[in-house]
Residue frames relative to the residue before (quaternion, step in Angstrom):
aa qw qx qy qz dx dy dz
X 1.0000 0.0000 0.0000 0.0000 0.00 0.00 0.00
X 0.7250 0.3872 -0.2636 0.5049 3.55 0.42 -0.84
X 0.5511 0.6121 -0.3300 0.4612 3.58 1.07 -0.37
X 0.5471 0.6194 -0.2193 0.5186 3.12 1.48 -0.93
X 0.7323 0.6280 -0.0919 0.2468 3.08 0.41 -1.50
X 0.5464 0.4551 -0.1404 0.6889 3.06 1.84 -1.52
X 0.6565 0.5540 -0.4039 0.3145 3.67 0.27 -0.39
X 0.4832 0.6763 -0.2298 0.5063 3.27 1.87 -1.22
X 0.8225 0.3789 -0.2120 0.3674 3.72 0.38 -1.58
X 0.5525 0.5962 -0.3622 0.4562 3.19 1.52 -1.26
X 0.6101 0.5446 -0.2555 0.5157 4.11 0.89 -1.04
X 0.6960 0.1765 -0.2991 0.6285 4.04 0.57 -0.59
X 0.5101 0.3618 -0.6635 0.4108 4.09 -0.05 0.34
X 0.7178 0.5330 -0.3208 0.3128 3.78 0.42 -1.02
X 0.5308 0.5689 -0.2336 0.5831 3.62 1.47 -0.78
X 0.7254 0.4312 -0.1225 0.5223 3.81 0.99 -0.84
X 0.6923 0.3139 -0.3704 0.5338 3.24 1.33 0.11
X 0.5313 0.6285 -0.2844 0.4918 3.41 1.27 -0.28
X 0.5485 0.6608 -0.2428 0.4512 3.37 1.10 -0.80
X 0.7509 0.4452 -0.0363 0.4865 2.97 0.72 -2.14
X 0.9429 -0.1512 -0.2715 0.1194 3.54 0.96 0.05
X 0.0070 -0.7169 0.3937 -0.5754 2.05 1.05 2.64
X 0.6676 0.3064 -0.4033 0.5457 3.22 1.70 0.03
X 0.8298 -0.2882 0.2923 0.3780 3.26 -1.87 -0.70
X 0.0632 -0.6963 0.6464 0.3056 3.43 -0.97 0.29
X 0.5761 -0.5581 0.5010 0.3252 3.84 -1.40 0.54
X 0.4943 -0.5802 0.5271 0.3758 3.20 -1.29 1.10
X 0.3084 -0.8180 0.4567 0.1648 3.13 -1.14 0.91
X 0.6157 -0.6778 0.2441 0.3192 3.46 -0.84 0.98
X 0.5923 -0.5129 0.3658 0.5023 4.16 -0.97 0.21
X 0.1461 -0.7340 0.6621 0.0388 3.40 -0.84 0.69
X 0.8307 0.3121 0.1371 0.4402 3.85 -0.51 -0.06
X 0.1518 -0.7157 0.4253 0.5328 3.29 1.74 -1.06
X 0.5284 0.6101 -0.4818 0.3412 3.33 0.36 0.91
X 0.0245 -0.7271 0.6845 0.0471 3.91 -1.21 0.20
X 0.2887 0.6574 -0.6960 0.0070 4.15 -0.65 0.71
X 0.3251 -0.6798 0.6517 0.0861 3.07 -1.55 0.75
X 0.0754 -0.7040 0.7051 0.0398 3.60 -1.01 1.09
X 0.7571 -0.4351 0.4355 0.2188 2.72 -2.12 0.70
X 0.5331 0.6226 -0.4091 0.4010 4.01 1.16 -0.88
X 0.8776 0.1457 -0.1541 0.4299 3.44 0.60 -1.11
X 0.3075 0.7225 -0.4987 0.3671 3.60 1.10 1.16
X 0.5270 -0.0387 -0.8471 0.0570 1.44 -1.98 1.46
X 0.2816 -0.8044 0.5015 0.1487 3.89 -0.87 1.16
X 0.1748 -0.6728 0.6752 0.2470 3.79 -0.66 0.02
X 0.0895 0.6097 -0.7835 -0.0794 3.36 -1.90 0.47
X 0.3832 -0.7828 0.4818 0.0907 3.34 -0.87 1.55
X 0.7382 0.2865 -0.0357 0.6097 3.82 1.27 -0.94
X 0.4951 -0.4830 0.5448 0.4741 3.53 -1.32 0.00
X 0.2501 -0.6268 0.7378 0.0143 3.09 -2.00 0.84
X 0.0770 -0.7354 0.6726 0.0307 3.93 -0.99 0.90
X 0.3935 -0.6715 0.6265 -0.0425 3.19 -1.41 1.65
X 0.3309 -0.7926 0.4859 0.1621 3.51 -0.24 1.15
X 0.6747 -0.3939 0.5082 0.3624 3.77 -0.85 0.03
X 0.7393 0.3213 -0.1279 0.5778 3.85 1.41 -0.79
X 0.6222 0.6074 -0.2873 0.4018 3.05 1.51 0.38
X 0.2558 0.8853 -0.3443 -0.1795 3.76 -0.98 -0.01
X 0.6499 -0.6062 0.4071 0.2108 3.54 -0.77 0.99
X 0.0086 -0.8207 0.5701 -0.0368 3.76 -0.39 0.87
X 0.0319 0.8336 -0.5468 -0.0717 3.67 -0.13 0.43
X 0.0011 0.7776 -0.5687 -0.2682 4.19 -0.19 0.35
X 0.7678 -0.3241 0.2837 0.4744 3.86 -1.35 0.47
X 0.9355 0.1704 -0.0556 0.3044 3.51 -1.80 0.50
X 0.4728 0.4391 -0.5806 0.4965 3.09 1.82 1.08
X 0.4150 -0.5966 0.6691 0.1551 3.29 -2.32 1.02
X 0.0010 0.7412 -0.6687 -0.0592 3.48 -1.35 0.63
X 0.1955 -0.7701 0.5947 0.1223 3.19 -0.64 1.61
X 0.1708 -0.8364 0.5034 0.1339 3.49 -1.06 0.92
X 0.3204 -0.7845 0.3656 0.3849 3.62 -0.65 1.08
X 0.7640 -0.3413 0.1113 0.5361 3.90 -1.07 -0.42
X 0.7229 0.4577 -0.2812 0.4346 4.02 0.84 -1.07
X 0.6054 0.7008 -0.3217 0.1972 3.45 1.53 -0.26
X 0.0566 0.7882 -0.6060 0.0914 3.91 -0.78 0.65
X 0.0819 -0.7956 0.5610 0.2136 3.39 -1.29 0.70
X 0.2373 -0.7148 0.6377 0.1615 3.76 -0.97 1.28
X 0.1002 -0.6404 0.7613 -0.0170 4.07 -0.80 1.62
X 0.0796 -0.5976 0.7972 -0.0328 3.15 -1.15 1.11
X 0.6809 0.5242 -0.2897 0.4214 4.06 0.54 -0.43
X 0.6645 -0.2855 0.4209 0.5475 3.57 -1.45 -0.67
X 0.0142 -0.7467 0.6563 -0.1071 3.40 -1.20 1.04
X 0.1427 0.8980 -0.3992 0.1176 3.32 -0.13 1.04
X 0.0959 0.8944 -0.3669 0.2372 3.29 1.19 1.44
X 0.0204 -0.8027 0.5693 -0.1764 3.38 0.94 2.06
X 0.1072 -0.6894 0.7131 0.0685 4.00 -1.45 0.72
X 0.1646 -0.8278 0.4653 0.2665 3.01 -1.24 -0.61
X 0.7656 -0.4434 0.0941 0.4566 3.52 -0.95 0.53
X 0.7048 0.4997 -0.2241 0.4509 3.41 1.56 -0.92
X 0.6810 0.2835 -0.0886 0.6693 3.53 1.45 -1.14
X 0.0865 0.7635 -0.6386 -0.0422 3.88 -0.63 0.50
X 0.5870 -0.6186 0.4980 0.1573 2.64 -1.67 0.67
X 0.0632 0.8839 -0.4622 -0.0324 4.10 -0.50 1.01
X 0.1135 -0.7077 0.6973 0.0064 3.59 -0.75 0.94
X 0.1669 0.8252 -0.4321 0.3233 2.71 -0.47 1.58
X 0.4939 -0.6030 0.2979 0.5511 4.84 -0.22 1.09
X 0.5223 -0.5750 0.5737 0.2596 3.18 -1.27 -0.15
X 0.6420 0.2278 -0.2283 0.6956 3.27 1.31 -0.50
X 0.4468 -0.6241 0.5428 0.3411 4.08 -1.02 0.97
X 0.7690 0.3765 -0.2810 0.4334 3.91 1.13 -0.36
X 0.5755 0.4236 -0.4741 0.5143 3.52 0.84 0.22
X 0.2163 -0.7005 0.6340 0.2461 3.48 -2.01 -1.10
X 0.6120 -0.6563 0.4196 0.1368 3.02 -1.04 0.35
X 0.5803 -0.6694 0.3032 0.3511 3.88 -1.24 -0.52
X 0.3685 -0.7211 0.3432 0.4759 2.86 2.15 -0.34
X 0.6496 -0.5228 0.4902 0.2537 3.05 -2.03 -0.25
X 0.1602 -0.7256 0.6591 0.1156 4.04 -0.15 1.11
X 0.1407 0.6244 -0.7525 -0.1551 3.80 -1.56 0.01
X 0.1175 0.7179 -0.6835 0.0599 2.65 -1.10 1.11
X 0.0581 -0.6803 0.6311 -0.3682 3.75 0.34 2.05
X 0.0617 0.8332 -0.5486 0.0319 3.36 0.03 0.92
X 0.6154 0.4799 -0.2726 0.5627 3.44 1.67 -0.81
X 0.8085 0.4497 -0.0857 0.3697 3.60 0.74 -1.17
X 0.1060 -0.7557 0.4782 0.4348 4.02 0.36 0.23
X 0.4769 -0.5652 0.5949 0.3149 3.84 -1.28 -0.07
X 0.0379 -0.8452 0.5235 0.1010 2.91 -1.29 0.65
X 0.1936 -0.8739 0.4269 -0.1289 3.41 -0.10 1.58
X 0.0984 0.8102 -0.5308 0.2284 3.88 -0.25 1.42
X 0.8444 0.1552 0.0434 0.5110 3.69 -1.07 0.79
X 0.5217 0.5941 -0.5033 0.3488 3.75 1.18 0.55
X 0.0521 -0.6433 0.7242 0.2428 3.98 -1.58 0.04
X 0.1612 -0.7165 0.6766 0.0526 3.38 -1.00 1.29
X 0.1408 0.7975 -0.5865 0.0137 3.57 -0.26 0.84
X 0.8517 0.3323 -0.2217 0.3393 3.36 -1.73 -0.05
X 0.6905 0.5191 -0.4284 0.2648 3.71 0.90 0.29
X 0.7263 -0.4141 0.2252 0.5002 3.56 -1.13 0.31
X 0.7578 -0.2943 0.1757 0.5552 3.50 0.57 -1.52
X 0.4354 -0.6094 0.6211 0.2307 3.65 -0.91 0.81
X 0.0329 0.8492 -0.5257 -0.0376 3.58 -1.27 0.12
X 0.3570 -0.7456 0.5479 0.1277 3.60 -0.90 0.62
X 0.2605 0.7858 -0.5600 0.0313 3.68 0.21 0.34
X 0.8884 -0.0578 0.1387 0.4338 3.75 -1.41 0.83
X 0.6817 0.4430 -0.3503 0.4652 3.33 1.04 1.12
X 0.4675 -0.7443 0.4543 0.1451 3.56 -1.09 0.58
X 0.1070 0.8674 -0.4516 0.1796 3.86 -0.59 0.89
X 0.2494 -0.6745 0.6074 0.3375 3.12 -1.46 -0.38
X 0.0330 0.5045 -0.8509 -0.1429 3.92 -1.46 -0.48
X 0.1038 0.6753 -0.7301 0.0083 2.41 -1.60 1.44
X 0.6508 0.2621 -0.0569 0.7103 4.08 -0.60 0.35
X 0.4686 0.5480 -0.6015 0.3440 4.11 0.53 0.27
X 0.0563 0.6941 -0.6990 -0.1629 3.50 -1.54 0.36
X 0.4468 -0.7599 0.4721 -0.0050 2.92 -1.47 1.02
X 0.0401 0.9187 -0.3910 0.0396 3.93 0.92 1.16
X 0.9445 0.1401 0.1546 0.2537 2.95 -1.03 0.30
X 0.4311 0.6737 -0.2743 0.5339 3.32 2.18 0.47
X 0.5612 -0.4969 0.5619 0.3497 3.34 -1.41 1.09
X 0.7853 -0.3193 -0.0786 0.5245 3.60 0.09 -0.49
X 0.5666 -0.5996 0.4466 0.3465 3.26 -0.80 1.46
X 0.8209 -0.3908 -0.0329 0.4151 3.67 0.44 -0.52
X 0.2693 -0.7682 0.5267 0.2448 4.28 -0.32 0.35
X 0.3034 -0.7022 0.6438 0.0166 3.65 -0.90 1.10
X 0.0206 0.7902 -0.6001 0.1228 3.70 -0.32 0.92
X 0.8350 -0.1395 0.1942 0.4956 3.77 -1.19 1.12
X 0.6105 0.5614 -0.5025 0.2440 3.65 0.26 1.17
X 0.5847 -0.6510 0.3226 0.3609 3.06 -0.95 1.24
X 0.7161 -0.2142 0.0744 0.6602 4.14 0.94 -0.23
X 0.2661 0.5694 -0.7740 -0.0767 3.31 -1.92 -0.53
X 0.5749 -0.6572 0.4764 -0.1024 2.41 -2.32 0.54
X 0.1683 -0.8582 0.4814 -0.0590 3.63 -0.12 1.44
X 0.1164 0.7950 -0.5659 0.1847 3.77 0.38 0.88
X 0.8108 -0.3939 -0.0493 0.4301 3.06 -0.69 2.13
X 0.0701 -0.7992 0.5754 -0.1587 3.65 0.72 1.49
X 0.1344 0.6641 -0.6954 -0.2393 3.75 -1.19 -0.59
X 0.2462 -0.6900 0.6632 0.1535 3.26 -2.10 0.73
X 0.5134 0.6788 -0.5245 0.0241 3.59 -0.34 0.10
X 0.6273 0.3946 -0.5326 0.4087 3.68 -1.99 0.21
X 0.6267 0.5325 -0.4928 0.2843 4.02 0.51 -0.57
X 0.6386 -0.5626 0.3580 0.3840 3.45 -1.20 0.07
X 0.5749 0.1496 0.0331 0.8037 3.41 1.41 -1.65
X 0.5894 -0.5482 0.5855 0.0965 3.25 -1.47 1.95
X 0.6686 -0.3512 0.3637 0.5452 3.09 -0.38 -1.63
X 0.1097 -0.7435 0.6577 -0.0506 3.39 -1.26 0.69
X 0.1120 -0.7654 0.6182 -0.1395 2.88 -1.16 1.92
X 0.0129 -0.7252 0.6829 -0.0867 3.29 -1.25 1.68
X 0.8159 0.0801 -0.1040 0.5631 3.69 -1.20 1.29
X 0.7969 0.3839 -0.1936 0.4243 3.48 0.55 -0.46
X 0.6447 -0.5963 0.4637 0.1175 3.21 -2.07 0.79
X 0.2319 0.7448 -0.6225 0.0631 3.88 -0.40 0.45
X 0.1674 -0.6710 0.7203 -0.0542 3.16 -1.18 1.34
X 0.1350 -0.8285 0.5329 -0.1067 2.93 -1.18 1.85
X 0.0272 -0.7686 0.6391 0.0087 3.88 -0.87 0.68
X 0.8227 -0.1684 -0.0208 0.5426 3.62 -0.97 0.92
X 0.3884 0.6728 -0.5820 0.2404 3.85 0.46 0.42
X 0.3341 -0.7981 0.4954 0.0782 3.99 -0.50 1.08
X 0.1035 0.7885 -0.6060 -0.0178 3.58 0.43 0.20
X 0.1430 0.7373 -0.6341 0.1839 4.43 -0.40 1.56
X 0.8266 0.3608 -0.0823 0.4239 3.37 -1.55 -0.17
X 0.4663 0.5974 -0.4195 0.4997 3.40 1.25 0.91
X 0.3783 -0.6827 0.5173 0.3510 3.44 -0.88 0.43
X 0.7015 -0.1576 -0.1703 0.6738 4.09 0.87 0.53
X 0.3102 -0.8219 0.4449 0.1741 3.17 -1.14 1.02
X 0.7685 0.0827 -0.0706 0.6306 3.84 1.15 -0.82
X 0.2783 -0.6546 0.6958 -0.0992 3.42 -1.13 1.34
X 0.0159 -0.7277 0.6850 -0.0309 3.54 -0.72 1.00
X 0.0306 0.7711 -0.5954 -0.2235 3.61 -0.20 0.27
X 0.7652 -0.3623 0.2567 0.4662 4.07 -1.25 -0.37
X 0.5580 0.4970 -0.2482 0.6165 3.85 0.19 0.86
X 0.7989 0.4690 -0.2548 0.2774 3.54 0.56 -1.35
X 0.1660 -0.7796 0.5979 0.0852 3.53 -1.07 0.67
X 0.0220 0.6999 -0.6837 -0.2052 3.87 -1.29 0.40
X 0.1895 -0.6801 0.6811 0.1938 3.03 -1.02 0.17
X 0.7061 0.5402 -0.3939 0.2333 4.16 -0.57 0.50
X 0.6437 -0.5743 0.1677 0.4771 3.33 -0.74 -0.59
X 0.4435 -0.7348 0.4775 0.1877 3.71 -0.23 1.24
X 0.6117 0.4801 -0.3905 0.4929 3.93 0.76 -0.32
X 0.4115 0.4812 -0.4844 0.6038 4.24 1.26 -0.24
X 0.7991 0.2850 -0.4213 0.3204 4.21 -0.03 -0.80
X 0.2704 0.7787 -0.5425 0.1622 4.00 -0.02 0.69
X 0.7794 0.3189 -0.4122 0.3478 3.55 -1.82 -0.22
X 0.4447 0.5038 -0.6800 0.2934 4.44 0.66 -0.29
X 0.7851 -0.4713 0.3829 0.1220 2.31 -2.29 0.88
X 0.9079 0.1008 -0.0910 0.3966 3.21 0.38 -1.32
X 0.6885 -0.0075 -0.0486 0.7236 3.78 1.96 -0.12
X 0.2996 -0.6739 0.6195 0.2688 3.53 -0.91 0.53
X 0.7370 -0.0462 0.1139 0.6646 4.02 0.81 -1.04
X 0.2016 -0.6369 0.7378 -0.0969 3.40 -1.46 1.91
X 0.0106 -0.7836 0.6174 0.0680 3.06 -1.11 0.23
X 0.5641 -0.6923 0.2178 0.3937 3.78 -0.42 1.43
X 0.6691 0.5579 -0.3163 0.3755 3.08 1.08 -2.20
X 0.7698 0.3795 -0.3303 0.3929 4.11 0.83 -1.01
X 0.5381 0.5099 -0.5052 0.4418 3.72 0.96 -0.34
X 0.6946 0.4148 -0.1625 0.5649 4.20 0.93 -0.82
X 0.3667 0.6717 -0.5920 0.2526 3.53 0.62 0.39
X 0.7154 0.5338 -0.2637 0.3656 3.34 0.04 -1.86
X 0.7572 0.5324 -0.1271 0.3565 3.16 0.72 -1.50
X 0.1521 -0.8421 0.4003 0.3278 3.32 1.09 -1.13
X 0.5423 0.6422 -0.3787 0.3875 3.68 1.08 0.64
X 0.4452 -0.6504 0.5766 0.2154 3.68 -0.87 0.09
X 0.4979 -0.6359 0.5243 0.2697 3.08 -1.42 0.83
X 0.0704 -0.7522 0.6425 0.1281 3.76 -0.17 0.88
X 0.6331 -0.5772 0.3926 0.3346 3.23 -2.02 0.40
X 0.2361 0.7422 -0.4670 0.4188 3.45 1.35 0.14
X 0.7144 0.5306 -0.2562 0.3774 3.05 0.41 -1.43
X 0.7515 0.5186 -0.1685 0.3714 3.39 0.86 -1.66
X 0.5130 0.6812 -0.2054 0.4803 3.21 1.43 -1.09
X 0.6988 0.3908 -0.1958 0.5662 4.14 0.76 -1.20
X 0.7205 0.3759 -0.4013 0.4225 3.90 1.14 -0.28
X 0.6349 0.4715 -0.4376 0.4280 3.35 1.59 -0.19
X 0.5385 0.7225 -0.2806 0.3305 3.53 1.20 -0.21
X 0.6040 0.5199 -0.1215 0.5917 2.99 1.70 -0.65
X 0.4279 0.7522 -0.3574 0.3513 3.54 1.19 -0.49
């Protein structure tokens, strides 16, 4: 009996270590002004938004997963340098497959970002603001807007893909140079607002449901009015 008995605990310690590390580890906090994630202790959770100072920077190495809960978002104002590879990528991605997140914000205005071999799925909207970069090998799933470009002087999309997102990409005030980046299977795929520039090949953006490429100044011609953020604000409200 007691032989038994030990057999029982020795079987839940082994379940209890399996558990433990089979679950999440917590995004860990800035030490140093630093934060790198490795692949050993992937899969990470971040439950809340987290803000990267300007003195801060973000390391990410290949074939780590970040599961993100519902209030979570990360604002990188610093060096951000979240490289995968073709064999091991890198995923930021809800914690729940039915909910979403806050997405990914750069806003590195001093520093460009570098960004390679990522899938950013399920969040509300990603964003470019007043900062310079690349995405390369980035796909973009399943995101309210896969990604919004805001007042930047350029970046760079090298063989990117958008599809499943409502808004593809959208581009206000700002510059996006594109090379083999597909943006399909979106419910609109390019959004130019007044300001916005693409530079690539526009025959890669095809099959979205309702527009592959809008353009503000011609959707507001007739009318003479402008898309204001008002507007944008009542479609994220509705989300």
């Amino acid at each position: 009996m007691l032989a038994k008995i030990r057999s029982i605990i020795a079987m839940a310690a082994l379940v209890a270590v399996g558990s433990a590390v089979a679950g999440e580890l917590p995004f860990p906090a800035i030490e140093n002004g630093k934060v790198k994630l490795v692949e050993a202790d992937s899969p990470y959770i971040l439950e809340q938004g987290m803000v990267f100072s300007a003195n801060d920077t973000l390391v990410v190495e290949p074939g780590v997963t970040v599961l993100m809960g519902e209030y979570a978002k990360l604002m990188l104002r610093g060096t951000v340098k979240i490289v995968g590879s073709e064999v091991k990528p890198i995923v930021f991605r809800s914690a729940d497959s039915s909910g979403s997140w806050n997405g990914l914000h750069f806003v590195s205005s001093n520093r460009p970002f570098e960004i390679k071999h990522l899938v950013v799925e399920n969040a509300f909207r990603n964003t470019v603001f007043r900062s310079k970069g690349i995405f390369e090998n980035v796909k973009f799933v399943n995101n309210y807007y896969g990604l919004w470009v805001d007042d930047v002087p350029e970046i760079f999309l090298s063989r990117c893909e958008f599809v499943r997102n409502r808004f593809a990409l959208s581009v206000r005030a700002g510059h996006v140079l594109s090379a083999d980046t597909k943006i399909s299977n979106n419910v609109y795929g390019l959004y130019l607002e007044a300001g916005g520039k693409f530079d690539g090949d526009q025959s890669l953006i095809k099959n979205n449901l309702e527009a592959d490429i809008r353009k503000e100044s011609e959707d507001m011609a007739k009318s003479g009015k402008r898309v204001t953020r008002n507007v944008w604000q009542r479609i994220e409200t509705a989300f």
